[in-house]
Backbone as a ProteinNet text record, in pm:
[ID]
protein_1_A
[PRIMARY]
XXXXXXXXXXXXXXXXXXXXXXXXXXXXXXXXXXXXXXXXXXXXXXXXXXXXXXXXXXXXXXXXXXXXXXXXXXXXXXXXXXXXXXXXXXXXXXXXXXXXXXXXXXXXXXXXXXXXXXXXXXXXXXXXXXXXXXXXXXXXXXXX
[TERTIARY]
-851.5	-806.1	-893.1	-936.7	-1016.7	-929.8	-978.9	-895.2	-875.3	-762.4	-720.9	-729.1	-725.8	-726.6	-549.5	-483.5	-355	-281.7	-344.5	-276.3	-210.8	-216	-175.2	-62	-115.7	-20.8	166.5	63.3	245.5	304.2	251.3	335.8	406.8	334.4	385.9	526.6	499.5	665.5	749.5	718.9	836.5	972.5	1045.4	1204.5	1228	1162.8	1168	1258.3	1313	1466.4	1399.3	1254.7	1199.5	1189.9	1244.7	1150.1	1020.7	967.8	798.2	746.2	682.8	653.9	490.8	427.8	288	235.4	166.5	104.2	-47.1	-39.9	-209.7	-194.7	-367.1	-357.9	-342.7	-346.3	-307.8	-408.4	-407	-520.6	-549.6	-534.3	-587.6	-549.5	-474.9	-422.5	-248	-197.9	-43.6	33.9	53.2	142.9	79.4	-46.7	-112.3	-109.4	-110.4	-110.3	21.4	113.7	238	293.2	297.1	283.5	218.4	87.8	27.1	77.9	123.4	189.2	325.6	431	525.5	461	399.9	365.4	344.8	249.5	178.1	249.9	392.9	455.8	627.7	622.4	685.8	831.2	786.9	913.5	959.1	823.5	842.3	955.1	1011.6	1150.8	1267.8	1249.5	1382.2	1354.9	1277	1225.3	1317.2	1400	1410.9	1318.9	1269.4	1170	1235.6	1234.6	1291	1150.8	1134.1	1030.5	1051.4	1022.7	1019.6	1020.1	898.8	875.6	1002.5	1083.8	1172	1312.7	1349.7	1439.7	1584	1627.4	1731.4	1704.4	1592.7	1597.1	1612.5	1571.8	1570.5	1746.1	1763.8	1902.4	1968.7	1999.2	2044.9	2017.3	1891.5	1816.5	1902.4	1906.5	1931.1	2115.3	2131.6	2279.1	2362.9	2290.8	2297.4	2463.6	2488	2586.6	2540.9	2596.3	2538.9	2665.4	2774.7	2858.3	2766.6	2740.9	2642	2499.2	2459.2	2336.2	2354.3	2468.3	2500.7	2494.8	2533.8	2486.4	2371.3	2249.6	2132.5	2045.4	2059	1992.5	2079.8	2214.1	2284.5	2227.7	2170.2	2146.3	1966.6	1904.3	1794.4	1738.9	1605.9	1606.2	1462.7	1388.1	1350.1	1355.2	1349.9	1378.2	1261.8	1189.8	1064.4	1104.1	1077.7	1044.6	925.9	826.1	723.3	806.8	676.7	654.4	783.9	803.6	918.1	913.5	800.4	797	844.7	842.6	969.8	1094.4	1160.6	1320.8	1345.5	1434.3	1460	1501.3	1609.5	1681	1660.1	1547.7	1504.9	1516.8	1494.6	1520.4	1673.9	1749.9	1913.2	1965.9	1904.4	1927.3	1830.2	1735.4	1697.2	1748.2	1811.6	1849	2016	2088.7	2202.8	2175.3	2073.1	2048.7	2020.5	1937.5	1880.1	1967.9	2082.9	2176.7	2281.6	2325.1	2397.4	2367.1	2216.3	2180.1	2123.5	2080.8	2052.5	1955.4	1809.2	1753.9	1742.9	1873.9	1866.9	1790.4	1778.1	1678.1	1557.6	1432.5	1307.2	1321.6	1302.5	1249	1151.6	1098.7	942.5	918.2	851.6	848.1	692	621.5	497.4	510.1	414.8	445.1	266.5	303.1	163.7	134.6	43.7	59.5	19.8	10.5	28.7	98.7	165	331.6	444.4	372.1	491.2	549.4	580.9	658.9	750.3	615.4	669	779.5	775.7	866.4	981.1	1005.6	1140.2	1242.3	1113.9	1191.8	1183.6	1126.6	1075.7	1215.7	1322.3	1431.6	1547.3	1571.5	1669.9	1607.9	1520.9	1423.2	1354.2	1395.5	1365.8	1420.4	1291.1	1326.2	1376.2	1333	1369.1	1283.4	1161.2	1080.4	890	800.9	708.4	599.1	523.7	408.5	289.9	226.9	88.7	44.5	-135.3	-168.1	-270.6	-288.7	-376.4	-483.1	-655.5	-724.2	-803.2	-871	-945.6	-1093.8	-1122.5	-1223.4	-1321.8	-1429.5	-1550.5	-1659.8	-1706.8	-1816.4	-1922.7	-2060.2	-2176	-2217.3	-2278.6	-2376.5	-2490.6	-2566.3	-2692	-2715.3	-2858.6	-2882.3	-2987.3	-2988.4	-3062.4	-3186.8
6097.5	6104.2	6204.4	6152.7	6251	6341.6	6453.5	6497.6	6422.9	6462.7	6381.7	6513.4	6492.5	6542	6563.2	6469	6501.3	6606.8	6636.9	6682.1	6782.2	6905.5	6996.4	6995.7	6889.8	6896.6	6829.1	6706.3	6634.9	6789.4	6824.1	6959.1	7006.4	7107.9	7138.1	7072.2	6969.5	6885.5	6867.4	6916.8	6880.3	6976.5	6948.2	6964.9	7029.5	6941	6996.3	6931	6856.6	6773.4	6669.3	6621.7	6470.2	6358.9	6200.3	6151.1	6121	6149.1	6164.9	5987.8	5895.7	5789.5	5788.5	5712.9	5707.5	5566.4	5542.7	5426.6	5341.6	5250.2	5226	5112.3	5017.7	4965	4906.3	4827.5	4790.5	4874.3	4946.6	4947.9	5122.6	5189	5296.8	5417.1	5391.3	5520.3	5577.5	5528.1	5591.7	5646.1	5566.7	5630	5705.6	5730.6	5795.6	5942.7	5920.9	6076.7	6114.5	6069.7	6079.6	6167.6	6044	6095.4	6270.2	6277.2	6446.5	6498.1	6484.4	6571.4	6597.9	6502.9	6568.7	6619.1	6574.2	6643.7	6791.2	6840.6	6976.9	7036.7	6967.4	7089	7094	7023.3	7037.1	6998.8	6880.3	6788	6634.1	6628.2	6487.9	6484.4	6575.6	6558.5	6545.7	6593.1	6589.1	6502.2	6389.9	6242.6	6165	6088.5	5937.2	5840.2	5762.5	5639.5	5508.1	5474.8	5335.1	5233.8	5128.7	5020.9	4887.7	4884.3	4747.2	4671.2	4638.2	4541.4	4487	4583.2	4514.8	4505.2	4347.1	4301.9	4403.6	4477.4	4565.8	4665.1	4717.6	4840.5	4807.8	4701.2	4620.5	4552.1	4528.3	4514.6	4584.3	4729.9	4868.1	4886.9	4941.5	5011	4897.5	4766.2	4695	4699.7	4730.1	4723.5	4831.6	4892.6	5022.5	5074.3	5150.5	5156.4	5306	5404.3	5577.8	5540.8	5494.8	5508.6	5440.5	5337	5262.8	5326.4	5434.1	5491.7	5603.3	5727.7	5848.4	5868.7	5798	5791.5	5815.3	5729.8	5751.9	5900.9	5962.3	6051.3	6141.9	6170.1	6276.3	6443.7	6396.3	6497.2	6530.1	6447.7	6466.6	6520.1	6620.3	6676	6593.1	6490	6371.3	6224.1	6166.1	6041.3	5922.9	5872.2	5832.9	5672.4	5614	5470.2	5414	5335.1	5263.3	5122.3	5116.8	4959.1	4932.7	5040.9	4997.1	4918.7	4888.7	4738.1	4625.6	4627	4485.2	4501.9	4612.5	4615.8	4565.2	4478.1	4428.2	4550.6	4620	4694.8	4860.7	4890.6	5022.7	5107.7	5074.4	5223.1	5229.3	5166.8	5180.4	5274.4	5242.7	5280.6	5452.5	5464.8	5586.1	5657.9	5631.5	5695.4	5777	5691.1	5676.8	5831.1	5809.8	5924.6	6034.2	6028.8	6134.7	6215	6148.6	6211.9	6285.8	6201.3	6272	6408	6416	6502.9	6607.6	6582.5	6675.9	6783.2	6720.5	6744	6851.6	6824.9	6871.6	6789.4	6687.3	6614	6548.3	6575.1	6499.1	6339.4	6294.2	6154.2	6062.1	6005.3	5966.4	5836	5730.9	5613.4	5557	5504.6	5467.4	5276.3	5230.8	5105.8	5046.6	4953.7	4880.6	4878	4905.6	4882.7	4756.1	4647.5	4502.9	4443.9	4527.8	4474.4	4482	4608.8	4686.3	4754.5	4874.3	4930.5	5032.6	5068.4	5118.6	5063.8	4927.6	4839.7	4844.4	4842.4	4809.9	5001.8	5089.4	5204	5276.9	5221.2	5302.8	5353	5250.9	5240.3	5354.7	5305.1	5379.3	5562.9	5532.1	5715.5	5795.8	5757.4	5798.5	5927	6070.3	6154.9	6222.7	6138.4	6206.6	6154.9	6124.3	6072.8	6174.5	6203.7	6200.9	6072.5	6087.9	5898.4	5973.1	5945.7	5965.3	5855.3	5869.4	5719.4	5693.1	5660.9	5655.9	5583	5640.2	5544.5	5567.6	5446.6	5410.1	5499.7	5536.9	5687	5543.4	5589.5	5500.7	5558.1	5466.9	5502	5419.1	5500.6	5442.2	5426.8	5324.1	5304.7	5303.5	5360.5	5377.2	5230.4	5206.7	5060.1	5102.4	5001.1	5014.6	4945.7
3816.3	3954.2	4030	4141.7	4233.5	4336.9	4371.2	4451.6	4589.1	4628	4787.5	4851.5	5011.1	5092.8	5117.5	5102.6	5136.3	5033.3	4918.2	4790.1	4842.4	4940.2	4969.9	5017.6	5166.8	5264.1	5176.3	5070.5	5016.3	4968.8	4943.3	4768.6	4918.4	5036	5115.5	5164.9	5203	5199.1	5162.7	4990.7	4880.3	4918.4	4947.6	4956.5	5085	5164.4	5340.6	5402.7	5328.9	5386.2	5448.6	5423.3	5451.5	5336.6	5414.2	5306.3	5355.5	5175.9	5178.4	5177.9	5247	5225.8	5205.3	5091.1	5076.6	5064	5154.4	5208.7	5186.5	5133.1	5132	5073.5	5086.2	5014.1	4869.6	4769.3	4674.2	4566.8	4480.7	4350	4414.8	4475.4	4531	4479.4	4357.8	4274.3	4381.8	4454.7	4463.9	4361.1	4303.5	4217.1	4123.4	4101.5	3982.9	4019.2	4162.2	4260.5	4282.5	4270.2	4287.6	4124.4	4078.6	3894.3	3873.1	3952.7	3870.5	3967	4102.3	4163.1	4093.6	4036.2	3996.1	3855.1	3745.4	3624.5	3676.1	3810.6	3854.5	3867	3923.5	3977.4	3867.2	3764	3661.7	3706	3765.8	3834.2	3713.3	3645.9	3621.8	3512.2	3442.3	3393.7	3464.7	3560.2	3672.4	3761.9	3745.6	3823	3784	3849.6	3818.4	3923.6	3828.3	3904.7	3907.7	4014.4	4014.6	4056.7	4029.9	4108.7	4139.7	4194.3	4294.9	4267.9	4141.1	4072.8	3992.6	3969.5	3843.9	3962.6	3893.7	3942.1	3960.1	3831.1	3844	3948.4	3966.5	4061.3	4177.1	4220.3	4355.1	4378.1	4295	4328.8	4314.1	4279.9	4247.8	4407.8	4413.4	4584.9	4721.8	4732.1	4792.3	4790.1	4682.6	4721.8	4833.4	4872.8	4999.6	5021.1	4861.8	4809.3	4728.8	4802.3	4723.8	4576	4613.5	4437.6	4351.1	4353	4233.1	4207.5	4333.9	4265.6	4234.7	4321.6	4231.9	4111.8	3975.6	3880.2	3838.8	3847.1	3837.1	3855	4013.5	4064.6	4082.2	4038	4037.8	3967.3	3848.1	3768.1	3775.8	3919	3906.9	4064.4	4077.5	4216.4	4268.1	4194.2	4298.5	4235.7	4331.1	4347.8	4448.2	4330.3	4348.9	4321.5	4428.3	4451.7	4464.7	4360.6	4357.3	4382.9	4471.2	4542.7	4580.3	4723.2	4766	4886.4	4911.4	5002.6	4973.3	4838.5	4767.3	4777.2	4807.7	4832.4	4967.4	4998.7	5127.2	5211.9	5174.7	5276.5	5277.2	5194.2	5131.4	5265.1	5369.7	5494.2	5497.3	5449.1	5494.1	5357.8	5229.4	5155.5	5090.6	5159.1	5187.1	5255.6	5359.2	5515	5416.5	5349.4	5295.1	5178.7	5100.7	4996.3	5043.9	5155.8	5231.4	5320.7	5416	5474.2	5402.9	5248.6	5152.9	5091.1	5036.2	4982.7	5076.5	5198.4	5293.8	5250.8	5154.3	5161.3	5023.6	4943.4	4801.6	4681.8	4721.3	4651.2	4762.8	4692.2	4718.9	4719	4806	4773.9	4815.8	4739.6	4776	4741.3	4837.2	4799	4845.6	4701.9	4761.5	4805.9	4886	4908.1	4989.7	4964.1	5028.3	5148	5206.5	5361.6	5371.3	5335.1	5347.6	5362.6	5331.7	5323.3	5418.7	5465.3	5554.8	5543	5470.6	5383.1	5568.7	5625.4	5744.2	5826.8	5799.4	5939.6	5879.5	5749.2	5675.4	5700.8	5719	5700.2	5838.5	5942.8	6067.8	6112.4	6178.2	6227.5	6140.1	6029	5963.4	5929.1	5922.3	5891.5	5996.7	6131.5	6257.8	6225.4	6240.9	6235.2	6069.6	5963.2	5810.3	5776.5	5812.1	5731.4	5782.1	5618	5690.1	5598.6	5702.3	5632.8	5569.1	5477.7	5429.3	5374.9	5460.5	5396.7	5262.5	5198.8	5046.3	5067.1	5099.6	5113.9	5047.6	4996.3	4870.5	4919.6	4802.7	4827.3	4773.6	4872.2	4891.4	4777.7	4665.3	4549.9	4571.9	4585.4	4545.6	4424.7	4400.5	4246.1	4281.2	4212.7	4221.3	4133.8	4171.4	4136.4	4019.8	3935.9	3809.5	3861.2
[MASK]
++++++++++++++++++++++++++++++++++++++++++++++++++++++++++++++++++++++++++++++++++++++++++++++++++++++++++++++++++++++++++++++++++++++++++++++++

């Protein structure tokens, strides 16, 4: 992993009573940066990860229901959503964790900007949310 430019500013954010959203396109390392940021700062035991990809988490996140997820993130201080552009209703159900916990838990969700990850959460995170975007660090090859 190369360094980012944002590396600072996210750590800075961590438990500022925002959610943290990270944006970019597909293949660009998100979650890999997400991952050594919590390993760095000796979070990633007290992580629960949910993702997008898998059918249970998406219907867990979508059910926009804090009793059915208290369980999960009760005993943990962040709460990291990969590829949460696949959850249909993920800003209602952020907005929901975020007003509860008031900023006692982190939560952070990376998502595609292809996708939209912004439009699904603009409305419900007006004002609890901050955006960072992930862009693919440009490599030359030298030619043989």
């Amino acid at each position: 992993m190369y360094n980012r430019m944002i590396y600072q500013s996210f750590i800075d954010s961590f438990f500022d009573g925002k959610v943290l959203i990270l944006v970019g396109p597909r293949q660009t390392g998100k979650t890999t940066f997400i991952n050594k940021i919590l390993d760095n700062q000796h979070l990633l035991n007290k992580t629960i990860q949910f993702n997008g990809d898998y059918f249970e988490d998406r219907e867990l996140l979508n059910s926009q229901s804090l009793k059915k997820i208290m369980p999960y993130i009760e005993d943990k201080q962040v709460v990291f959503i990969d590829e949460g552009q696949k959850i249909e209703h993920i800003g209602v159900m952020l907005k929901i964790i975020a007003d509860y916990y008031q900023g006692a838990k982190q939560i952070v969700i990376t998502g595609s900007s292809s996708l939209h990850i912004l439009d699904k959460t603009e409305e419900p995170l007006t004002g609890r949310n901050i955006g960072f975007w992930a862009i693919p660090r440009v490599v030359e090859r030298d030619r043989l």
